[in-house]
C-alpha positions in Angstrom: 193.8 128.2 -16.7 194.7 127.3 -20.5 192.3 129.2 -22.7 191.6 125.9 -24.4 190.6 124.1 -21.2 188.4 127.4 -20.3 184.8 126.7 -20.1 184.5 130.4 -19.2 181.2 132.3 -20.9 180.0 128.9 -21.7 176.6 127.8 -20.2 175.9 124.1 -19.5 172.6 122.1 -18.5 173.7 119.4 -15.6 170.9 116.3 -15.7 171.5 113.8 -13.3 172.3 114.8 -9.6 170.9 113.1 -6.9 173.3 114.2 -4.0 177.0 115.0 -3.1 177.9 111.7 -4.4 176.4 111.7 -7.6 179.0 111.9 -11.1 177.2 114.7 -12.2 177.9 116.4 -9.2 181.5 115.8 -9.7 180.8 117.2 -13.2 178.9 120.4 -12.2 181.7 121.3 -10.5 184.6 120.8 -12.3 182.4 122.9 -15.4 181.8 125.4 -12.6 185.6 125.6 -11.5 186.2 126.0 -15.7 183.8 129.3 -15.8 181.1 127.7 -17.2 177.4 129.2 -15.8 175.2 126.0 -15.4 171.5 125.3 -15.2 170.5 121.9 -13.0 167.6 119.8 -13.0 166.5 117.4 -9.8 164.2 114.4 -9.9 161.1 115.2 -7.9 160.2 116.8 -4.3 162.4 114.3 -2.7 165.3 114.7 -4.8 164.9 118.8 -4.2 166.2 119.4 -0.9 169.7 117.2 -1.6 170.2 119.0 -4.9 168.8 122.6 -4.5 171.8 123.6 -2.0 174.6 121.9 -4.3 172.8 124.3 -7.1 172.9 126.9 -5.0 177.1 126.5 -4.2 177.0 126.2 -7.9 175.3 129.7 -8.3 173.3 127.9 -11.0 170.4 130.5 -12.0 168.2 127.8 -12.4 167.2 124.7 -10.3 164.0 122.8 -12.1 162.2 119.4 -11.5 162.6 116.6 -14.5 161.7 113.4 -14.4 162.2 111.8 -18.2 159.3 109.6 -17.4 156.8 112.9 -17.0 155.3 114.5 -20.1 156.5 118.2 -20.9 159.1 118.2 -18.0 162.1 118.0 -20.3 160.3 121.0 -23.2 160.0 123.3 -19.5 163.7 122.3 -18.3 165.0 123.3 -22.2 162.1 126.4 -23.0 163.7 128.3 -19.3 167.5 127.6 -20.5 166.3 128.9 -23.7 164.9 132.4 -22.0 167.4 132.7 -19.7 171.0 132.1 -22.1 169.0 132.3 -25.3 171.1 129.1 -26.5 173.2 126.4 -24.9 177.0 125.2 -25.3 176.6 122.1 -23.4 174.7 119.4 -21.4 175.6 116.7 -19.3 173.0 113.6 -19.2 173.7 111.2 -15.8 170.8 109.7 -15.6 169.6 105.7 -16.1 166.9 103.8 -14.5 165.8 100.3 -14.4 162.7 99.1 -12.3 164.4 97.2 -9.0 163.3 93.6 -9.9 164.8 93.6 -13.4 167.8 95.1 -12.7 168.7 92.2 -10.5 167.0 89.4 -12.1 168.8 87.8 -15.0 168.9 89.5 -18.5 166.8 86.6 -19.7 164.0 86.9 -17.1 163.8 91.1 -17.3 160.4 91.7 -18.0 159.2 93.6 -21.5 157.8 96.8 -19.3 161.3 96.9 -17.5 163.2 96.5 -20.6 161.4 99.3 -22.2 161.4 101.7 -19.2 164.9 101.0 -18.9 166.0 101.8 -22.4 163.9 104.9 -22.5 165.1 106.4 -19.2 168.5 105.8 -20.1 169.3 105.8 -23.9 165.9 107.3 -25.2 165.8 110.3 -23.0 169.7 111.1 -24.4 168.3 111.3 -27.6 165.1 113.5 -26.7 167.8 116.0 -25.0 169.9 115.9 -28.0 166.7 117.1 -30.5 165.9 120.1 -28.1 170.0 120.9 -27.7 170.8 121.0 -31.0 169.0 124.6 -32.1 169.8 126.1 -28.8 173.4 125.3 -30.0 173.2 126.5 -33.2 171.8 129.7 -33.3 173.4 133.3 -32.4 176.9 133.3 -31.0 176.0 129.6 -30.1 176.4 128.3 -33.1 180.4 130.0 -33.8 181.4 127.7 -31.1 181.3 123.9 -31.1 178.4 122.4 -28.4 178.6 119.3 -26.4 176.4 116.2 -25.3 178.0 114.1 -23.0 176.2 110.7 -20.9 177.6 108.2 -18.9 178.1 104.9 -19.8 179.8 101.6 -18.0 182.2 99.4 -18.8 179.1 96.7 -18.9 178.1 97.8 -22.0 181.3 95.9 -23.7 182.0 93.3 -21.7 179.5 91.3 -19.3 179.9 92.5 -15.9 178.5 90.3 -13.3 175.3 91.1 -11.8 175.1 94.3 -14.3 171.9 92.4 -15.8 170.3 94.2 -18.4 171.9 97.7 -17.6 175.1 96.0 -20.1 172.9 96.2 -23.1 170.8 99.4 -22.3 174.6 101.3 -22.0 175.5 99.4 -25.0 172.6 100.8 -26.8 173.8 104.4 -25.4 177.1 104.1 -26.6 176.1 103.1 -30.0 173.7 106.2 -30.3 176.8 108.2 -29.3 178.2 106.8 -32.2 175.1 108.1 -34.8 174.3 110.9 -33.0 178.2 112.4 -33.3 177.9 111.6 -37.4 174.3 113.3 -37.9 175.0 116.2 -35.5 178.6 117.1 -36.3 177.6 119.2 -39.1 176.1 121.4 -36.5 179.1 121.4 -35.0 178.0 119.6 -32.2 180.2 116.8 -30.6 179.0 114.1 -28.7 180.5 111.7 -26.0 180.2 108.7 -23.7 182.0 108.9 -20.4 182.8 105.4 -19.0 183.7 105.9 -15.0 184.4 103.0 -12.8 182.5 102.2 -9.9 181.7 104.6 -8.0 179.8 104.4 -4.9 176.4 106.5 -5.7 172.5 106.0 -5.2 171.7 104.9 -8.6 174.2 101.9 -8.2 173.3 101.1 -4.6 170.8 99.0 -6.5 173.1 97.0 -8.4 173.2 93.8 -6.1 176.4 92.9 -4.3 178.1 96.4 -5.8 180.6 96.5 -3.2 182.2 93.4 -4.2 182.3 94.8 -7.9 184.2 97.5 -6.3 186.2 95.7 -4.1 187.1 93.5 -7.6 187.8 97.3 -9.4 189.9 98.2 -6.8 192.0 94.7 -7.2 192.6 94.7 -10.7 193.2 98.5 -11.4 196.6 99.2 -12.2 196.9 101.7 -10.0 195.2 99.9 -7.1 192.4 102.1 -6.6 188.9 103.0 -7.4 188.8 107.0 -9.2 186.1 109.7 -7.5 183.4 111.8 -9.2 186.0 114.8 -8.9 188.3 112.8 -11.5 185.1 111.9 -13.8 184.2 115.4 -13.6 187.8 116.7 -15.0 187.3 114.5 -17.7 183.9 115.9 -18.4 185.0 119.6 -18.2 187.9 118.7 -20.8 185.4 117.2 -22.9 183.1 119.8 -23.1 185.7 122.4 -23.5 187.2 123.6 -27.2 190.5 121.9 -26.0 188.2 118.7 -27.6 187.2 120.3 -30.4 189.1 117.8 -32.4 187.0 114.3 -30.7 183.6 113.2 -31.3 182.0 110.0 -30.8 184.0 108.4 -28.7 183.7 106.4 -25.3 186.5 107.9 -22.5 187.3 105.5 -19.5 187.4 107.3 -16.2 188.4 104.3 -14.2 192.4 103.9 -13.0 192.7 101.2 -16.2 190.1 98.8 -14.8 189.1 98.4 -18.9 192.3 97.4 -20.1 192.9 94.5 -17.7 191.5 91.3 -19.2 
């Protein structure tokens, strides 16, 4: 493995995975095939037993609970990284949420209580991950190496994407805090980035109504004829998190066989 492309003595917090499908699942491993040690967090008691055996095939030292919506979950997940490593190089954030009823009811009828638990379970909680990263990164032989926050956005959040509803501005809010977050954290050298993947069959989108025919429509107007899989996302992500990046900040990376670039 190129040096550069080494994630090897690093050590990575993975937030988001559900189950074998899920992108940050894809992620985990590619950081874990790259050397990097990883910590992983799952949902709740029913998330546990689908996430605690891909931890385990992960040989992640720790496996914790956070839900973003659950006071002082997030300040345990970030004090037991910060015993165990003593700092942090990296953390993946796959998470959103939006309350069943908005997310498929038109952007103009999405009530105030959904709005607002969707932009703080998926934008806010980016930020509150970024404020307890950035001194684990920047202390001790942390801080001689650049650190990286990476999220996932969707190519909703720049162009309206039928049936996305009011997930296209909650990732257009994420993206443009990718944007501020990489210009006040970059003199900590700490780089931040948006992943933009296309779609890809997982829990979180099963609730997306008539998904499969946005996938069938991905699949169609790719240029390569094909949807891309959580193994390719996560390749991305391991380059990204890797020195081999040092040189990019702020940006939004498609994952998605050229599905973007097709008008």
């Amino acid at each position: 493995m190129d040096l550069a492309t080494s994630l090897r003595g690093r050590k990575g917090l993975v937030i988001g995975i559900a189950n074998e499908q899920s992108i940050a699942t894809g992620c985990a491993r590619a950081f874990r095939a790259a050397g990097a040690e990883l910590a992983v967090t799952y949902l709740n008691d029913k998330a546990e037993p689908h996430v605690r055996p891909i931890a385990e095939a992960l040989e992640a030292p720790l496996c914790l609970p956070l839900d973003m919506r659950e006071p002082g979950q997030l300040d345990a997940v970030f004090g037991a990284v910060e015993r165990l490593w003593g700092g942090l190089d990296f953390v993946l954030h796959s998470i959103a949420y939006c309350p069943k009823a908005d997310l498929q009811a038109r952007l103009t009828d999405c009530s105030r209580e959904g709005f607002l638990e969707a932009m703080d379970v998926s934008v806010h909680s980016f930020l509150r991950v970024a404020r307890l990263a950035e001194p684990l990164m920047s202390q001790g032989p942390f801080a001689a190496r650049s650190g990286a926050l990476l999220t996932m956005s969707y190519y909703g959040a720049e162009k309206v994407v039928e049936h996305y509803n009011v997930m296209g501005p909650v990732k257009a809010a994420l993206e443009a805090c990718v944007r501020y977050m990489a210009a006040e954290l970059g003199p900590r050298n700490i780089r931040v980035h948006a992943l933009s993947p296309g779609p890809i069959a997982t829990r979180a989108a099963s609730g997306i109504a008539h998904f499969d025919a946005l996938m069938e429509r991905a699949r169609r107007e790719s240029p390569e004829g094909r949807l891309v899989t959580i193994e390719e996302v996560g390749a991305v992500a391991a380059f990204l998190a890797s020195e081999a990046a040092s040189g990019m900040t702020g940006t939004v990376t498609y994952v998605d066989a050229g599905v973007n670039i097709v008008d």
